[in-house]
MDAnalysis code that builds the backbone (N, CA, C; Angstrom):
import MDAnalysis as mda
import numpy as np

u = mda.Universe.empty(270, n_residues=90, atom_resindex=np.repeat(np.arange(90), 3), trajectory=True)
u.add_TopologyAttr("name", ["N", "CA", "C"] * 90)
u.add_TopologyAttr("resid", np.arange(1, 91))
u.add_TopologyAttr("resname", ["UNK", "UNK", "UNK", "UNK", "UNK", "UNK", "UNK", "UNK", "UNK", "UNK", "UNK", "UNK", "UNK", "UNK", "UNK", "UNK", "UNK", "UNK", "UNK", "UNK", "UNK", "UNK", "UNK", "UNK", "UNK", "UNK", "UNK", "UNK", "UNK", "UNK", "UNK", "UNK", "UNK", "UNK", "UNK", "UNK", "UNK", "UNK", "UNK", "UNK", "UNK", "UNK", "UNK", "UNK", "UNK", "UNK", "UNK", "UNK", "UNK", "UNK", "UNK", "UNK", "UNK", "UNK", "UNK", "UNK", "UNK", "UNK", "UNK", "UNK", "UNK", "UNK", "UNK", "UNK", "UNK", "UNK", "UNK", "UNK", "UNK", "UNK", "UNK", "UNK", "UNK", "UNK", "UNK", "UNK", "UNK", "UNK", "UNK", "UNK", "UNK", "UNK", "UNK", "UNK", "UNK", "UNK", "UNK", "UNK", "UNK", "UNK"])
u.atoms.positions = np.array([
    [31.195, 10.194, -9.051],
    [29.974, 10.292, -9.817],
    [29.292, 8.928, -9.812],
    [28.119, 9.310, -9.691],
    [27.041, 8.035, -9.904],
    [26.437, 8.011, -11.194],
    [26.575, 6.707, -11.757],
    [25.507, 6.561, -13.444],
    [24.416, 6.573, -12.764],
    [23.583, 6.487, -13.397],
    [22.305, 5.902, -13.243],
    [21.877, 5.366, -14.526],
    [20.968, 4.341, -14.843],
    [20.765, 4.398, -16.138],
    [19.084, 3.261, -16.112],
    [18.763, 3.038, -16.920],
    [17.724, 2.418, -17.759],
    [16.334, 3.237, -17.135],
    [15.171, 2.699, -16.467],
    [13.987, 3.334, -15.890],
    [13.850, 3.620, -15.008],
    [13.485, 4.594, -14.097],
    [13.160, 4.909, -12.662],
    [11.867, 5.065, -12.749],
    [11.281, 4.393, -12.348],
    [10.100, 3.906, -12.133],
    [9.442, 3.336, -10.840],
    [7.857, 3.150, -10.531],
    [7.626, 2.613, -9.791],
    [8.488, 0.809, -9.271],
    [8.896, 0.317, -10.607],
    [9.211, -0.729, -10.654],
    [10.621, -1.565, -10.031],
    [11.553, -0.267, -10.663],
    [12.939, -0.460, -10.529],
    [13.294, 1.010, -8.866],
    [12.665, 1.702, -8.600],
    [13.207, 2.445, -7.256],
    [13.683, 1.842, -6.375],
    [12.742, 0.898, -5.784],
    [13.321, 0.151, -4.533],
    [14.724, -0.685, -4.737],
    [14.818, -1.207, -5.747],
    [16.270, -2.052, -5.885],
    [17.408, -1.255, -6.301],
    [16.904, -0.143, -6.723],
    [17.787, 1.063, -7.157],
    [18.316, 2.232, -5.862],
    [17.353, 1.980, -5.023],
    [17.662, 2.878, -3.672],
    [18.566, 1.688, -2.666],
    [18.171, 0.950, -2.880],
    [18.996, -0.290, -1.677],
    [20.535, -0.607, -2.538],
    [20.322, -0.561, -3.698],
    [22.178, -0.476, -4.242],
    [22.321, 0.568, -4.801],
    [22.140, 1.983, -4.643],
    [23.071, 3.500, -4.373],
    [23.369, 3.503, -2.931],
    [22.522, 4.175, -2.130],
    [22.385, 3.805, -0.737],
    [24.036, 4.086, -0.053],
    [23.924, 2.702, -0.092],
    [25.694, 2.483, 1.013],
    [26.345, 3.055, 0.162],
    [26.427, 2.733, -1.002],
    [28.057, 4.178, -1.779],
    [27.327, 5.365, -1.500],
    [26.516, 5.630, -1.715],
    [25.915, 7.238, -2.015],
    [26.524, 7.760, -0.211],
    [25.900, 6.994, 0.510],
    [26.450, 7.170, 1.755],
    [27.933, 7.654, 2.154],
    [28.530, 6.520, 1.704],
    [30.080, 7.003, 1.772],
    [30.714, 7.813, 1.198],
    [29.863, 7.916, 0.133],
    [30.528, 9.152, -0.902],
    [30.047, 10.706, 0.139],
    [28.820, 10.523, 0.364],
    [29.053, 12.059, 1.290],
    [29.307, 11.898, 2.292],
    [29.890, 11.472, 3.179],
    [30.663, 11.043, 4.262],
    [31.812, 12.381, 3.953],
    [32.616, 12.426, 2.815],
    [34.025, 13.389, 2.860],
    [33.275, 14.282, 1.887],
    [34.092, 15.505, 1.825],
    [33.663, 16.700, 1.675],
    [33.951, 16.624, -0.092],
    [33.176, 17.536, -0.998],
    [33.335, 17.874, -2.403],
    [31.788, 17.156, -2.306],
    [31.666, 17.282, -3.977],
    [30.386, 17.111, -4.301],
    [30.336, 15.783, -5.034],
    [29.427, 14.914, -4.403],
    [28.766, 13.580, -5.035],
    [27.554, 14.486, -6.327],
    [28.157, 13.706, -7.554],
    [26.936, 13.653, -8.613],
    [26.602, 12.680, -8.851],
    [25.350, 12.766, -9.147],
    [24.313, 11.563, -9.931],
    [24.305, 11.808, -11.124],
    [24.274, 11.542, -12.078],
    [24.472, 11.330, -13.414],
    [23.161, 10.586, -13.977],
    [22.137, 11.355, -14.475],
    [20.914, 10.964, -14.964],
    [20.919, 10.568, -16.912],
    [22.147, 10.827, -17.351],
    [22.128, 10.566, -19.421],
    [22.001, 9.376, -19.296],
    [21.940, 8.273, -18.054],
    [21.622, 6.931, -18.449],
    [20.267, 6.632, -18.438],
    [19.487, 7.898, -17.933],
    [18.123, 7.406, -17.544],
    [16.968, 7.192, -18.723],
    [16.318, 6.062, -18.868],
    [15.616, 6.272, -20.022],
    [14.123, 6.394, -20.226],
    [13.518, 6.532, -18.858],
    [12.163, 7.072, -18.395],
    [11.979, 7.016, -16.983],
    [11.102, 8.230, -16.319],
    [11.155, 8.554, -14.913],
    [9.887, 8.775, -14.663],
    [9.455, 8.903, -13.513],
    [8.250, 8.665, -13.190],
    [8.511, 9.243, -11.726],
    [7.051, 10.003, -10.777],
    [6.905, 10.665, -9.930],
    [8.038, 9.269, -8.798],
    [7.844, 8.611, -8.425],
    [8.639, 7.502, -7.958],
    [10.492, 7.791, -8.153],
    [10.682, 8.498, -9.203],
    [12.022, 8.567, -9.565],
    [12.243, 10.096, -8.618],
    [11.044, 10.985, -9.231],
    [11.290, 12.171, -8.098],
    [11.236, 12.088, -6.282],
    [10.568, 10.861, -5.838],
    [10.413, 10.984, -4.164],
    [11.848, 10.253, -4.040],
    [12.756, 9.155, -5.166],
    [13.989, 8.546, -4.621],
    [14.871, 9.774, -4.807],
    [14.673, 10.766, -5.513],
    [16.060, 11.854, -5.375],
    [15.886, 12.740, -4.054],
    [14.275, 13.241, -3.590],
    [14.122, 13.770, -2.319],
    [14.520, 12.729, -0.866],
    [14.534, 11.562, -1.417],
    [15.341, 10.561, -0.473],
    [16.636, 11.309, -0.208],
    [17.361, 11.115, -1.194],
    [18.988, 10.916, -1.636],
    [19.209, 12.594, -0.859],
    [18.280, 13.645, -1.372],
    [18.656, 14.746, -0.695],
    [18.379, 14.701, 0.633],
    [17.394, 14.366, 1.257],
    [17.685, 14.076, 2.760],
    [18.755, 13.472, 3.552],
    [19.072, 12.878, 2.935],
    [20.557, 11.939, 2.901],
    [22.083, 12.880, 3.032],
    [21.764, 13.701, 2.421],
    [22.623, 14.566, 1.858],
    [22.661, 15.468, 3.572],
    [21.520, 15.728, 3.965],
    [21.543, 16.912, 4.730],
    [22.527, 16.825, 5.942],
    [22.547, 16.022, 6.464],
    [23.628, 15.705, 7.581],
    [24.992, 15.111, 7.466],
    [25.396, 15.304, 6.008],
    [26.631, 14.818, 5.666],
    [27.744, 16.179, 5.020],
    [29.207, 15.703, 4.914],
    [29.858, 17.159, 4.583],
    [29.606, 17.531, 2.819],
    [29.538, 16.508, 2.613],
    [29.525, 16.435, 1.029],
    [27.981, 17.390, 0.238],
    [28.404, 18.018, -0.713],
    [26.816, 18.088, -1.383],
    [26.600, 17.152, -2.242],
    [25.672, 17.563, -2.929],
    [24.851, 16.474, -4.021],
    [24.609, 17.293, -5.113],
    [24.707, 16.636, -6.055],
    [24.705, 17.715, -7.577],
    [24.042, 16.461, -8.521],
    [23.088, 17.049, -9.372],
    [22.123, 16.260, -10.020],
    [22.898, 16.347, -11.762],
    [23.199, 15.651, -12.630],
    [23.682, 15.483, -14.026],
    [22.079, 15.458, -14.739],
    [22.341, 15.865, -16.002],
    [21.787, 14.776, -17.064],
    [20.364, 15.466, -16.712],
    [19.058, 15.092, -15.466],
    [17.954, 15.171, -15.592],
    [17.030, 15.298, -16.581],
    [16.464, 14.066, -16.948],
    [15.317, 14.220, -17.927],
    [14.668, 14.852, -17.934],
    [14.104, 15.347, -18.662],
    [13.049, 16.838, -19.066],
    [11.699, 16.112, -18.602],
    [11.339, 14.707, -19.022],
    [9.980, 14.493, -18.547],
    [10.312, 14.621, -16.618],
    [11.178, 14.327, -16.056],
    [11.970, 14.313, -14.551],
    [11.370, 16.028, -14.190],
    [11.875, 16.646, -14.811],
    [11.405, 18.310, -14.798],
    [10.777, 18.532, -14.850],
    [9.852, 17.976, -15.901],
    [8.207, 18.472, -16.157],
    [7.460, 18.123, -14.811],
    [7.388, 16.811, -14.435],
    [6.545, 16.330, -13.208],
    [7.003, 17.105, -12.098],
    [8.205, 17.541, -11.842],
    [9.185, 18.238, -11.091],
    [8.300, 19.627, -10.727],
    [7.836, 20.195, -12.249],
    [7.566, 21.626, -12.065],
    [6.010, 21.409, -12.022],
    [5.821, 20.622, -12.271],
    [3.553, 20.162, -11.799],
    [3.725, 19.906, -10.608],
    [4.343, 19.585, -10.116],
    [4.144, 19.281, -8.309],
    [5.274, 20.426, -7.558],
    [5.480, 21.616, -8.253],
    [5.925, 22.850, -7.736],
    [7.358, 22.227, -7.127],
    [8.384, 21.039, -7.025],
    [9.172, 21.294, -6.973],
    [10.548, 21.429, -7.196],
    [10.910, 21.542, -8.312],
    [11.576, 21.559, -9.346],
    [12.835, 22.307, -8.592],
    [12.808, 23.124, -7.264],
    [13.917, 23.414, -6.788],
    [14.728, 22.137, -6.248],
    [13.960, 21.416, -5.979],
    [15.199, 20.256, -5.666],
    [15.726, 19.483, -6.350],
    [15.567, 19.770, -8.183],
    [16.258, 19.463, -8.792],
    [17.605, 20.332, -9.377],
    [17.910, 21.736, -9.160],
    [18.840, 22.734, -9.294],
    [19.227, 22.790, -7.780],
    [19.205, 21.666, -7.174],
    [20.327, 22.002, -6.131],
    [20.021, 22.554, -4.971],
])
């Protein structure tokens, strides 16, 4: 499992995608499911939704799945205004 925690934001993504990244990597490398763990998150922003469609691309050519924790409801809301809220259920 991955924490995540404080803002995902325009601000904090990029330093937040360059140190998950290589673990997130290795973690789906072997088979079972990598989670992210979002109860650390404490505000998200459309920026927080294009780094998880990252992380799922990531996902696609590896044995492992990806399973989302926690997701903030404001994470959902923007999720379901830009119609895609399926790639947050997996």
């Amino acid at each position: 499992m991955l924490e995540l925690k404080g803002p995902l934001d325009q601000r904090t993504v990029v330093a937040l995608r360059h140190e998950v990244d290589a673990e997130l990597i290795e973690k789906l490398g072997e088979p079972g499911t990598v989670t992210l763990d979002f109860s650390g998150v404490t505000r998200a922003d459309s920026a927080a939704l294009s780094l998880i469609l990252h992380w799922m691309r990531l996902r696609r050519t590896r044995p492992a799945t990806l399973a989302l924790k926690a997701v903030p409801e404001q994470l959902r809301a923007l999720a379901r205004t830009s119609r895609m809220e399926q790639y947050l259920d997996g």
